[in-house]
C-alpha positions in Angstrom: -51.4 7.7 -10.8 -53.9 5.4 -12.0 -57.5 6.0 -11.1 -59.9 4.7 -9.2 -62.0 1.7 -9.9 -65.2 3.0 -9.8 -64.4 5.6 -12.2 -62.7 3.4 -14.6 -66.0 1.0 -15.0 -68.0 3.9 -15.3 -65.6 5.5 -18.1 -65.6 1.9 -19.6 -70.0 1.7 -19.6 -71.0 5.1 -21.0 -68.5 4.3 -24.0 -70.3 4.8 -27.7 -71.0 1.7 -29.9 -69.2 3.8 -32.6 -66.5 4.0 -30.3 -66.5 0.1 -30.0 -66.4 -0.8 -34.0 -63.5 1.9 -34.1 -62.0 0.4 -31.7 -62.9 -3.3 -33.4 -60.9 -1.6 -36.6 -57.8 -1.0 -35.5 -57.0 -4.2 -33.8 -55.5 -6.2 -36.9 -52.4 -3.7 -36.9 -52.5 -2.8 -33.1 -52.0 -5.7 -31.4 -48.8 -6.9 -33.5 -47.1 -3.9 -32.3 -48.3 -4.1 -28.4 -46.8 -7.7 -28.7 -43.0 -6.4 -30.3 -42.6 -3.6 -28.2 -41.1 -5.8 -25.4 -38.3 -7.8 -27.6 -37.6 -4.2 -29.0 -37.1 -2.7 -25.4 -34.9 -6.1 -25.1 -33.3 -5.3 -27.9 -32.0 -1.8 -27.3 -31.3 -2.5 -23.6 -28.7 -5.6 -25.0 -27.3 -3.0 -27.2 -26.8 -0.1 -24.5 -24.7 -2.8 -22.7 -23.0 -4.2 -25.2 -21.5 -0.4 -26.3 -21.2 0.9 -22.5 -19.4 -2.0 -21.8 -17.2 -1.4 -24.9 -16.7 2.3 -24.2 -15.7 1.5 -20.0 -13.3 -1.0 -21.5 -11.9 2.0 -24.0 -11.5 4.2 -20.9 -9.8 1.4 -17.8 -6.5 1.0 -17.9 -5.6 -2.6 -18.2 -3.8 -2.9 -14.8 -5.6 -4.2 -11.9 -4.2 -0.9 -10.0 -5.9 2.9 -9.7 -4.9 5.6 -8.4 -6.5 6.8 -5.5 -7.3 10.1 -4.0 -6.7 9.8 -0.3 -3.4 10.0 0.5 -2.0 13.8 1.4 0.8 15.7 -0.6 3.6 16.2 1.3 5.9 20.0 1.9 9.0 18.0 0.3 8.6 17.5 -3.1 11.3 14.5 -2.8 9.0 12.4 -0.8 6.3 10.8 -3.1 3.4 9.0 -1.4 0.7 7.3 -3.7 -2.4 5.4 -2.6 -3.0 2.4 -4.7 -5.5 0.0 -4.5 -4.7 -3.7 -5.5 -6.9 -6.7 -5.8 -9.5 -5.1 -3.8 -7.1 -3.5 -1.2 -6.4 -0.3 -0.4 -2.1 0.6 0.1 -0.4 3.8 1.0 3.5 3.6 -0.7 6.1 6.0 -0.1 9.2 6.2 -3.4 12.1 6.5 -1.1 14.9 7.5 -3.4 18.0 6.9 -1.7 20.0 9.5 -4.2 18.2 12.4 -2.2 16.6 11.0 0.8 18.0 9.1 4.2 16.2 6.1 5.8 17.5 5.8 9.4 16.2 3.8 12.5 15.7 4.8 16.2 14.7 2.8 19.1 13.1 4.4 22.2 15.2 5.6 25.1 15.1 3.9 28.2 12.7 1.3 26.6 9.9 3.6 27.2 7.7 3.6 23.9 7.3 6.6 22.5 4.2 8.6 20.4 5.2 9.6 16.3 5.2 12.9 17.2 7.6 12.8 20.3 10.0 10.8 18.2 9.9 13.7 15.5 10.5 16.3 18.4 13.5 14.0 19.9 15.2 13.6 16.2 14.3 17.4 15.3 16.2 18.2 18.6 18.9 16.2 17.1 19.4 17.7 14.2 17.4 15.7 11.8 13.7 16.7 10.6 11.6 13.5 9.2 9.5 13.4 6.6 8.1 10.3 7.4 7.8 7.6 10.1 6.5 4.5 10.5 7.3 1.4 13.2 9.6 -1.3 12.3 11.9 -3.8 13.8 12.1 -6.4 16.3 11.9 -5.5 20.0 11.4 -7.5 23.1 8.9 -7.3 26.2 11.2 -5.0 28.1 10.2 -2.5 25.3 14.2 -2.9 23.6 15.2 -3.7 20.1 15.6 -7.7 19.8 17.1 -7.9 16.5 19.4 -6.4 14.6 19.5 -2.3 15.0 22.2 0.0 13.4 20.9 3.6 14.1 22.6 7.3 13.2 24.4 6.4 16.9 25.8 2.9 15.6 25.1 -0.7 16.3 22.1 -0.5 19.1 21.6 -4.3 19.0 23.5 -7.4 17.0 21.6 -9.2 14.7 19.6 -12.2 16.4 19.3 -15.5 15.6 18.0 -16.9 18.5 14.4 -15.4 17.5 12.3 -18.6 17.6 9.5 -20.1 19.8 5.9 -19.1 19.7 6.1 -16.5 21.9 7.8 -14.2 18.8 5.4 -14.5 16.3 6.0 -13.8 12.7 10.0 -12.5 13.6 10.7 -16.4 14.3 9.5 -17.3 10.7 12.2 -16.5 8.2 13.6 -13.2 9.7 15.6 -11.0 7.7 17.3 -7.8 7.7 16.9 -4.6 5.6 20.3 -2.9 5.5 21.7 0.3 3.2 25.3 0.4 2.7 27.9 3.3 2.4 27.8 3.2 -0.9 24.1 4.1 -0.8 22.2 0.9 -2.2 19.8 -0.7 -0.1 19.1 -4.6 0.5 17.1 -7.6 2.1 19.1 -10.9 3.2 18.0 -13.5 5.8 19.2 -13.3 9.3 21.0 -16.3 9.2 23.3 -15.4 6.3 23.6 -11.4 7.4 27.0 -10.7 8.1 29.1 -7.5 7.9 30.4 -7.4 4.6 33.1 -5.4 2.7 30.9 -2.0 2.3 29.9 -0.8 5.7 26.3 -0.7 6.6 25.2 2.9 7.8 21.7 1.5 8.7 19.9 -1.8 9.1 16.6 -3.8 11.0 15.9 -6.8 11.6 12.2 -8.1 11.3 9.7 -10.9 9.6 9.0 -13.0 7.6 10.7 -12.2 4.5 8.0 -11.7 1.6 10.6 -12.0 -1.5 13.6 -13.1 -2.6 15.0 -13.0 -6.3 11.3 -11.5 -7.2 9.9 -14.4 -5.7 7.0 -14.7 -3.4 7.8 -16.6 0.0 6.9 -20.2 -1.2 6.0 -20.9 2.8 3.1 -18.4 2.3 -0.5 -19.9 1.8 -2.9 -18.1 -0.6 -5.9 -19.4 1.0 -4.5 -18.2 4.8 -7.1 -16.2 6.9 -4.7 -14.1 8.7 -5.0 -10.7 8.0 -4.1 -7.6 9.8 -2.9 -4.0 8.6 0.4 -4.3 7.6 4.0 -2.6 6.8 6.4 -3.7 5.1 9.6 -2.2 2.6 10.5 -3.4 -0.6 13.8 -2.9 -2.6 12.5 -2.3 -6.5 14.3 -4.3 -9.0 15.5 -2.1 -11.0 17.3 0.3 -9.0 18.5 -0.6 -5.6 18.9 3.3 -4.3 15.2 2.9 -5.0 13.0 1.6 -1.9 9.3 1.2 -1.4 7.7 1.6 1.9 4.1 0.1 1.8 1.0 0.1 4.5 -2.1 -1.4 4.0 -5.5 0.5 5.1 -6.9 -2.9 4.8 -6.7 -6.1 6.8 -4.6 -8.5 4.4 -2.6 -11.6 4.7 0.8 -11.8 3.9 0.5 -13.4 0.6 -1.4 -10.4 -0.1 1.1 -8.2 0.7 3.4 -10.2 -0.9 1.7 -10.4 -4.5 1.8 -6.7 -4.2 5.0 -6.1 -3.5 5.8 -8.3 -6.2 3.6 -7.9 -8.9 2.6 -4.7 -8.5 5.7 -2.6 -7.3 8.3 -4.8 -8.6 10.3 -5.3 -5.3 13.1 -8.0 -5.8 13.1 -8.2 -2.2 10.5 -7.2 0.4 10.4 -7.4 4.1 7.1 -7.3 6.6 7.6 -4.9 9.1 4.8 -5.1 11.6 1.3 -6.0 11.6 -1.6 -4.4 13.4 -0.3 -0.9 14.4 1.2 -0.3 10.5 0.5 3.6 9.8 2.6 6.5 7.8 3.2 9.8 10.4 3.4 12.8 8.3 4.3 16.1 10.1 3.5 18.2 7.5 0.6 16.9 6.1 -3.1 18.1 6.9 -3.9 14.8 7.5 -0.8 13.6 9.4 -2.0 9.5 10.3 -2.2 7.8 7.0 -4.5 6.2 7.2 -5.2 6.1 11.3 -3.4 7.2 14.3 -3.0 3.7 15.9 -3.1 5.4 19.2 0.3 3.5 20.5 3.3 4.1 21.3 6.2 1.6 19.5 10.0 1.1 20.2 11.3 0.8 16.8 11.0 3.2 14.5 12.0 4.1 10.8 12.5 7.5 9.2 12.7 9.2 6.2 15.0 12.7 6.5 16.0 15.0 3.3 19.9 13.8 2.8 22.2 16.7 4.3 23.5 18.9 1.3 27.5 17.4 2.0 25.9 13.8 1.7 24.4 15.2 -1.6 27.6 16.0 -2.6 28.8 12.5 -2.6 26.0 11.0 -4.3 26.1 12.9 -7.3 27.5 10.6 -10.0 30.9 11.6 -11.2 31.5 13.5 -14.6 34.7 11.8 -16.6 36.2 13.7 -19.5 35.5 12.1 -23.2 37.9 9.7 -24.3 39.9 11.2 -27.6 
């Protein structure tokens, strides 16, 4: 604390004249050092940045992507979930390998919308216990599917193409469907060119817009657009196609957004948006069982992830020829 004025005169007024020419003495070699201290304090400050910056560039990873630490383990080691945060947003994805797990769609009876958990407890009543579910798929005013709807009890609606008008939102603008076949591989093809083809499709839902094509962002998708909302969506990697991503954002972002993530960061060929608004994970046996928030509504559509029965297993399991002699 520096003192009081009054004190500091009166220290200054009783000093010695000896005191003084001392003082006198040392001025010649005292005042060149007062004067270099500051560019010397410069100095080492430029160099502290220079090497923190140089040993923060040693320790980040060179992708724009981090792990984060909020998303919960889950009681089935098959089901991965990783938080991943993107160009400033925050996603939840769940690795759906097709090999071991089951995606299959439900739509609410009687067109009464149902809670996550009471469509857990109707499936588990059913015989099948999800992992995971989240909302997906067209459905109309009357609370029933609108588009396209192939469930564990068959064809619940046919494929729509018909969905236009303003009063339908993002499902008018380049719907899609997400189908898996028979033969276990999963895909993304516009509404208007979906057809039944030679492998049967065991499970399928129509939404929109279509984010990707061919690795390819949606050209019809603005990266200055201001509409943002919390979104879902589900990817089919490149790579694989018994692979399949299923993404939610914790933040509000746009759909070029979500796209450039699906793309560059996940590697979809294809990708679908789900919903928007309501997008959250439900994950029974988590601590945490919203990720990230309990949207508090009840939706029509739904998509679920179940452990593959051990017969279904069975036929996955690639087949072991004998060496050729």
């Amino acid at each position: 604390m520096r003192p009081a004025t009054s004190g500091w005169n009166g220290w200054s007024k009783t000093m010695s004249a000896s005191d003084a020419g001392r003082r006198a003495a040392r001025r010649p070699w005292f005042y060149p050092l007062i004067g270099s201290f500051p560019a010397m304090l410069v100095a080492g400050l430029a160099l502290s940045i220079i090497f923190g910056s140089f040993a923060n560039a040693q320790k980040e990873p060179a992708s724009s992507t981090k792990a984060g630490t909020t998303c919960p383990s889950t009681s089935d080691p098959a089901l991965i979930v990783r938080c991943l945060s993107f160009l400033g947003h925050l996603y939840a994805v769940a690795d759906i390998d097709l090999h071991s797990l089951e995606i299959v769609f439900t739509a609410a009876n009687d067109g009464k919308p149902e809670t996550f958990p009471a469509i857990v407890s109707n499936m588990s009543r059913e015989g099948m216990k999800p992992l995971l579910v989240t909302n997906a798929g067209i459905y109309s005013a009357d609370n029933r599917p609108l588009g396209l709807l192939i469930s564990p009890k068959g064809k619940l609606h046919d494929v729509n193409r018909k969905v236009t008008g303003p009063g339908h939102g993002n499902f008018s603008w380049d719907s899609a469907v997400f189908q898996i076949s028979d033969d276990g591989t999963a895909s993304i093809v516009s509404a208007r060119a979906w057809q039944e083809g030679r492998q049967h499709t065991v499970a399928a839902t129509q939404s929109g817009p279509q984010l990707a094509s061919s690795g390819k962002i949606n050209q019809s998708f603005q990266a200055q657009s201001k509409w943002s909302f919390t979104r879902t969506a589900i990817g089919v990697d490149q790579s694989n196609r018994r692979i399949v991503h299923l993404v939610v954002s914790r933040d509000f972002v746009t759909l070029f957004e979500l796209a450039t993530f699906m793309v560059n960061e996940l590697h979809c060929s294809e990708a679908l948006h789900l919903d928007g608004n309501l997008s959250a994970f439900y994950i029974p046996s988590a601590s945490e069982r919203f990720l990230f928030t309990d949207p508090g509504e009840r939706i029509v559509t739904a998509l679920s992830v179940i452990t593959k029965k051990t017969s279904d297993l069975e036929k996955t399991k690639p087949s072991r020829s004998l060496p050729q002699k």
